[in-house]
Every structure is written in C-alpha cells, then in structure tokens.
C-alpha positions as CSV (number, residue, x, y, z in Angstrom):
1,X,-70.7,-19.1,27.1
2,X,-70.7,-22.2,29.3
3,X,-72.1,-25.5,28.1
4,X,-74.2,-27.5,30.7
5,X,-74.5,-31.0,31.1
6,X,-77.5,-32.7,33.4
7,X,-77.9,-36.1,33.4
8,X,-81.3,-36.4,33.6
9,X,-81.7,-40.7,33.9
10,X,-78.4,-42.7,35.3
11,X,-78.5,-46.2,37.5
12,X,-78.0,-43.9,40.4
13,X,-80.2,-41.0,41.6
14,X,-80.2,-38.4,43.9
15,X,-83.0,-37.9,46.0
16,X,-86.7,-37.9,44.5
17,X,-85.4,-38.3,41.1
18,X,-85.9,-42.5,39.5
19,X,-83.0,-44.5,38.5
20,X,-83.1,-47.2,36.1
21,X,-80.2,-48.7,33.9
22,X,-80.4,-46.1,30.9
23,X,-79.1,-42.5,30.5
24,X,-80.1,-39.7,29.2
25,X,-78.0,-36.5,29.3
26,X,-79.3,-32.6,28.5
27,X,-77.0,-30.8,26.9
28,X,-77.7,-26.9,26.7
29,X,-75.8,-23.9,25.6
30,X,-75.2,-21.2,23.0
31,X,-78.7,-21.3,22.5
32,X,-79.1,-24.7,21.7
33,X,-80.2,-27.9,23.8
34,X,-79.5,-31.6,23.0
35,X,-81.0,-34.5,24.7
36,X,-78.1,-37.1,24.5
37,X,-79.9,-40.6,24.5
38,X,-83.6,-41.1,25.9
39,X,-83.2,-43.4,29.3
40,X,-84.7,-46.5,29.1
41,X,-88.3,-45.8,30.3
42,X,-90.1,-42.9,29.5
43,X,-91.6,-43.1,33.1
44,X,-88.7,-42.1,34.5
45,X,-87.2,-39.9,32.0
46,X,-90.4,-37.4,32.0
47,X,-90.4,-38.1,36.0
48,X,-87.1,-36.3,35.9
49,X,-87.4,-33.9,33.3
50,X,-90.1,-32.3,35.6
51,X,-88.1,-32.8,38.4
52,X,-85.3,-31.1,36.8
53,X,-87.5,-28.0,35.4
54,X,-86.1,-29.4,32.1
55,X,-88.6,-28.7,29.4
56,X,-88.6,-31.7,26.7
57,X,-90.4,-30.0,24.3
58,X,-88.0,-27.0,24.1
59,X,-85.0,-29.5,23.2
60,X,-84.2,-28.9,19.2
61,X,-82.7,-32.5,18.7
62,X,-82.0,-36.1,20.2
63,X,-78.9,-38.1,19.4
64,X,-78.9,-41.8,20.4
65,X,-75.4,-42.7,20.8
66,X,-76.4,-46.9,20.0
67,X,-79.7,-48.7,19.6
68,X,-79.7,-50.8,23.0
69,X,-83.3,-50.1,24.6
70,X,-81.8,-48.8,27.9
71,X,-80.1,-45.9,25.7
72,X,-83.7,-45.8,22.9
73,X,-86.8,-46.1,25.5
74,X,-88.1,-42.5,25.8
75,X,-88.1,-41.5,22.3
76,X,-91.4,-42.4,21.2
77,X,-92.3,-39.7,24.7
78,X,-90.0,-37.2,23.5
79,X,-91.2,-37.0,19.6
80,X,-94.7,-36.7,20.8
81,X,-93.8,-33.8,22.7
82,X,-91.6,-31.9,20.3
83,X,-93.0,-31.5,16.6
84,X,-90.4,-32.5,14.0
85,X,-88.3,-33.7,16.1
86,X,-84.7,-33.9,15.2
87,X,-83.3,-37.9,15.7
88,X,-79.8,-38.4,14.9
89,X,-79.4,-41.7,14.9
90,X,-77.7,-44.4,12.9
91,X,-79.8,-47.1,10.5
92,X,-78.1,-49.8,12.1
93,X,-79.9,-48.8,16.0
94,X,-82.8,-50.2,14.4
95,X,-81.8,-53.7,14.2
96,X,-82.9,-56.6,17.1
97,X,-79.9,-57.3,18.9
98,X,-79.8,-59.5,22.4
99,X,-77.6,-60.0,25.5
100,X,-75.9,-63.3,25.5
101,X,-74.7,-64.4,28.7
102,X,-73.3,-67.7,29.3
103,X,-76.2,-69.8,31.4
104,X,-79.1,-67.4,31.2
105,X,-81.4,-66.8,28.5
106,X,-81.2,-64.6,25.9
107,X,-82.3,-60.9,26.6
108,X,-83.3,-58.7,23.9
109,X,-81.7,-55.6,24.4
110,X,-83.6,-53.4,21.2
111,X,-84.8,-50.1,20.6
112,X,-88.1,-50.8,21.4
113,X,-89.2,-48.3,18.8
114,X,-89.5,-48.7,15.0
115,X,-88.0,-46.3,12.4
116,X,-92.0,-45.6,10.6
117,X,-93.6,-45.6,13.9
118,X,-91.4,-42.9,14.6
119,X,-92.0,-41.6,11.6
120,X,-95.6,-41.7,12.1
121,X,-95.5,-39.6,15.2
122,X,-93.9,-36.5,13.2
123,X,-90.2,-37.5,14.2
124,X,-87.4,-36.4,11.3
125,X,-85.0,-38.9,11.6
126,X,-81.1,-38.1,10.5
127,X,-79.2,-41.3,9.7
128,X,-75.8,-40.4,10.1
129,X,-73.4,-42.9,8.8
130,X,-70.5,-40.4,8.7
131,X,-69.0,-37.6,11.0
132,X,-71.2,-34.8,10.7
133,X,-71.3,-31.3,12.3
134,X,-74.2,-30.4,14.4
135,X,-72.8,-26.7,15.1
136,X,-69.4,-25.4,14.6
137,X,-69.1,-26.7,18.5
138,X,-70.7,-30.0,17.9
139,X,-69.4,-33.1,16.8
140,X,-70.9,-36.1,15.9
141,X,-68.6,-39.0,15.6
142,X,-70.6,-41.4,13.2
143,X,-69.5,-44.9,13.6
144,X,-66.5,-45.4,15.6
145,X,-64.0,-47.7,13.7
146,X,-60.9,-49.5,15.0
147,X,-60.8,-53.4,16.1
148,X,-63.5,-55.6,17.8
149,X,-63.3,-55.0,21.1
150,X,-64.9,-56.9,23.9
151,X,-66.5,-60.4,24.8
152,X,-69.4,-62.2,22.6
153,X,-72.1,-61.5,25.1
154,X,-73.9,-59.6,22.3
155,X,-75.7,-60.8,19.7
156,X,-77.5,-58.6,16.4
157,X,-79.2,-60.1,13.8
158,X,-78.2,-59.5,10.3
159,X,-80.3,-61.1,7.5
160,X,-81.5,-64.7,8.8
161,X,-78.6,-64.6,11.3
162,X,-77.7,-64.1,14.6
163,X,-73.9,-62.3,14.8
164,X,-70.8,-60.7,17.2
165,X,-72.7,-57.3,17.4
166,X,-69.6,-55.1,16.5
167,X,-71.6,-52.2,17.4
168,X,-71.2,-50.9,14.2
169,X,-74.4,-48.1,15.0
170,X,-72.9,-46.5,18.0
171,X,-71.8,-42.9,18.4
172,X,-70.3,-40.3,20.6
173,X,-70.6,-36.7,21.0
174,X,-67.7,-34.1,21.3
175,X,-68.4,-31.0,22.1
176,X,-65.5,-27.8,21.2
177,X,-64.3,-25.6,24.4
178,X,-61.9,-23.1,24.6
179,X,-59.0,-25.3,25.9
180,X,-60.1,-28.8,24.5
181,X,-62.6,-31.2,23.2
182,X,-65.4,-32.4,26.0
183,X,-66.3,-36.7,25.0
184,X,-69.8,-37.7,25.4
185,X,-70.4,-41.2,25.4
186,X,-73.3,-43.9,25.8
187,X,-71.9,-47.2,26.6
188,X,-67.9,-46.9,24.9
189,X,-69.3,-50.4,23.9
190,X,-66.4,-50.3,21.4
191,X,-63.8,-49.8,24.1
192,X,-61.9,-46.7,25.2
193,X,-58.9,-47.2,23.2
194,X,-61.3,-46.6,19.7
195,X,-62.9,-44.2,21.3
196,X,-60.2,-42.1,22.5
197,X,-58.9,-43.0,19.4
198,X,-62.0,-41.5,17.0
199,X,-62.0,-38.4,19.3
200,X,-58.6,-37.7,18.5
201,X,-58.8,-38.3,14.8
202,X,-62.0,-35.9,14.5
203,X,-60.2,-33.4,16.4
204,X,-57.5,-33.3,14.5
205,X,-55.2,-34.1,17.8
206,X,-56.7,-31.3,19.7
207,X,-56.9,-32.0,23.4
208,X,-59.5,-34.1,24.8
209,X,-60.2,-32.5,28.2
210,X,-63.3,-34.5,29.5
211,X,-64.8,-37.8,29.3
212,X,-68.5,-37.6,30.2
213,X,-70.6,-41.1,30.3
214,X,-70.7,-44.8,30.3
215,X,-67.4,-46.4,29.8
216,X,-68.7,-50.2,30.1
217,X,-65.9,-50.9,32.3
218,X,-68.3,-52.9,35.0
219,X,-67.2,-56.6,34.1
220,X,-63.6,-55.2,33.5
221,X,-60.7,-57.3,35.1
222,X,-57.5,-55.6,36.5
223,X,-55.3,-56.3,33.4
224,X,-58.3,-54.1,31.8
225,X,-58.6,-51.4,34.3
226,X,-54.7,-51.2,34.1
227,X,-55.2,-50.7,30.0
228,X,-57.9,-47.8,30.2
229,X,-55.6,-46.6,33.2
230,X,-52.9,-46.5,31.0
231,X,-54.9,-45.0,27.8
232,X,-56.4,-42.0,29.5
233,X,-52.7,-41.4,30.8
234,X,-51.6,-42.1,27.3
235,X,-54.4,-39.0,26.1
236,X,-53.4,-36.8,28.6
237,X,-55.2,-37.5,32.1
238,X,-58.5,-36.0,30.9
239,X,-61.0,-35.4,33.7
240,X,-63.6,-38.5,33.6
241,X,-67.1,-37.9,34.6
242,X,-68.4,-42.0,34.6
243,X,-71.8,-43.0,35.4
244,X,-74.8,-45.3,33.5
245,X,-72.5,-48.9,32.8
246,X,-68.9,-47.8,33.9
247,X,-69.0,-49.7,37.1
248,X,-68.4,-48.8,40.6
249,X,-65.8,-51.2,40.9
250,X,-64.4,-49.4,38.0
251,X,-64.8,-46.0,39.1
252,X,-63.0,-46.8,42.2
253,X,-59.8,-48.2,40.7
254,X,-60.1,-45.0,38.4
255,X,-59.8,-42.6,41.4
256,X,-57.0,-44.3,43.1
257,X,-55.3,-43.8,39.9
258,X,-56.4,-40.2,39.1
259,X,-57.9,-38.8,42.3
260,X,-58.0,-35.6,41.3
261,X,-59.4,-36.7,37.4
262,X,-62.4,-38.7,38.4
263,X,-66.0,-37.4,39.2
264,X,-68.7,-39.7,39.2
265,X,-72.0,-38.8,38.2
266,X,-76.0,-39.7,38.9
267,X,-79.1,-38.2,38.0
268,X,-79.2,-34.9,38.9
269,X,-75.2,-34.1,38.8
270,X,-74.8,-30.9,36.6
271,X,-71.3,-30.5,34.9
272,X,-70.6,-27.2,33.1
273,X,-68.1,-26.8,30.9
C-alpha cells in the first residue's frame, strides 16, 4: 500500500490555497494519518485542510518536528478538533527561543502554545526524548545528535539565560518502503550532514530513498551548497522533495546538480511513495 504525502501549508501555494512561512505535511496510509507539523497560523492551515478535503479531525496523531511557531501554530486548532489528540513532541519545543539577526531586533520565534493549555484542551502529549516507533513503518528520530551546526542567529533560553539554540528538541520522520527509507524533515536546523547521518544510524544503513521538507539551505553560500551537494551524493543521490525554508536559490543549485533528483514542493503538491 502506497503512503501519501500532501503538504497542506508551505511558503508557496498553488492556486486558492494560503501560503505563509510554516509547514504542515499529511501523511496517510496503511490506515493511519499523521499530520507532520501544524503551519504557522491556524487560518491558513484549516483554510487548506478544507481546500484539500483533508479531514483534521480524522488524523490519529501530530508530530512537531521543533518548537519554532512557524512549525507549532495550529496545534491549539487541531487538539480542539480531534479528542485526545496524540502530540509527539519533545519537552524542549516548549522553551522561548528568538531569532537573532545582526542589526534588527530580536524576534521571538516560540510555540505560541503552552504544554497545560494544551493539556487543558484534551491534548495527550508524548515527550519523546529517544527514537521511538510509531508503527513498524514509522520512525521517529528523537533528537538528532552530531556537532553544532550553523550560525548564532538563534537564541533559547535556558534557566535565567539566553544561549546558541543547538536545537536540541528537533526531530525528523522516516517512514519504511519497500526499497528504502523516505526522510521527513521540518527545518534540518541541525544540518543535513546529522541528519543524513541519524537517518542512517536508525536505519541501520538501509537506503535513504527520499528527502521530503525544509532543508534550511536559504542563507547557504556556494562552499555550503557544494557540502550538501556532495552529502546527498555521498548517501546515494536520494530524490529531494524541498520546500518551507530550503531556499529557491538553493533548490536551483540542487537541480543543476541532480536534475533528475530534485522536486520542489508547495501547498497542494501530493508525493506518494
């Protein structure tokens, strides 16, 4: 049995659907349906959900890959619509975290939801601080180790301080097909090269045949698009389905590379694997 992707939020839309920075992904098949992250608005995510015919009170879980609001906004919408709802989601997405860009204010970037309030509303929150199996064809990473990776442009607060957010909450989803594992990322906030890394790991080397999601490549320079040119090559050309904060200047580099490997996505693209 096929397993169907639809992004239901992205920056980009197709016609009469919203776009907003955030992302939100259905995932449905062998009887089960996943809502991977919650957009950043619930405007828009129950704007497309109805668009879409996509019923969010059917769904039997969300998983929130990182705690940034862009990835967090709908879930308040979503619990209220779903009855012990299923939230897998790591403790750490709860903490205030901002954007820190060099000459412009800081921007907080939190879930704009709190853990009891959630609560309150009926939601069953999962903390998952580990890998965990969902189903014997879902994989949830749990945190995704390896080295810092990145610039200091974000900022969490731990105790009475303000840190390097390390991104030590964020998660990806990997999915089990007949001829490989299928990636499903947020943000890839802690690089490709962990990422790719984890995946493989998990897997226990098994092939990694798709990359589906943001792969925060927008601010990348061309030493860096040469490094995750040269990592996917390295992981066996996987086909790469970008879209949310991968970048278009990104994405193009990507396809001169891999023209046949690259497929960019918007709301309302359906992938089937």
């Amino acid at each position: 049995m096929n397993v169907e992707l639809l992004i239901l939020v992205d920056n980009v839309a197709s016609q009469s659907l919203q776009a907003e920075h955030g992302l939100a992904v259905h995932i449905s098949g062998r009887g089960k349906k996943i809502l991977f992250d919650v957009a950043a608005t619930s405007e828009a995510l129950l704007h497309n959900a109805l668009a879409m015919d996509v019923d969010l009170s059917s769904i039997d879980a969300v998983v929130v890959s990182h705690g940034h609001a862009d990835h967090t906004g709908g879930l308040a919408a979503v619990a209220a619509r779903r009855p012990a709802l299923p939230i897998y989601i790591h403790p750490g997405a709860f903490n205030r975290r901002w954007a820190d860009k060099p000459d412009e204010p800081m921007k907080d970037v939190s879930c704009p939801h709190s853990a009891q309030k959630l609560r309150q509303g009926g939601a069953m929150l999962r903390h998952i601080e580990a890998p965990e199996m969902l189903e014997d064809w879902l994989l949830l990473s749990g945190p995704i180790g390896g080295c810092r990776h990145g610039t200091e442009s974000f900022v969490i607060r731990k105790g009475d301080d303000l840190v390097i957010d390390n991104f030590e909450d964020e998660m990806i989803l990997l999915l089990r097909g007949r001829n490989g594992w299928v990636v499903v990322s947020g943000c890839c906030h802690r690089g490709l090269k962990n990422t790719l890394r984890a995946a493989s790991f998990l897997t226990r080397n098994d092939p990694v045949v798709a990359l589906v999601g943001g792969l925060h490549l927008r601010s990348a320079s061309e030493v860096e698009l040469e490094e995750a040119a040269a990592l996917l090559a390295q992981f066996g050309c996987p086909d790469v389905y970008p879209c949310h904060c991968s970048g278009p200047q990104a994405v193009n580099y990507l396809t001169h590379r891999f023209p046949a490997k690259i497929h960019p996505l918007c709301a309302g693209a359906k992938v089937e694997f």
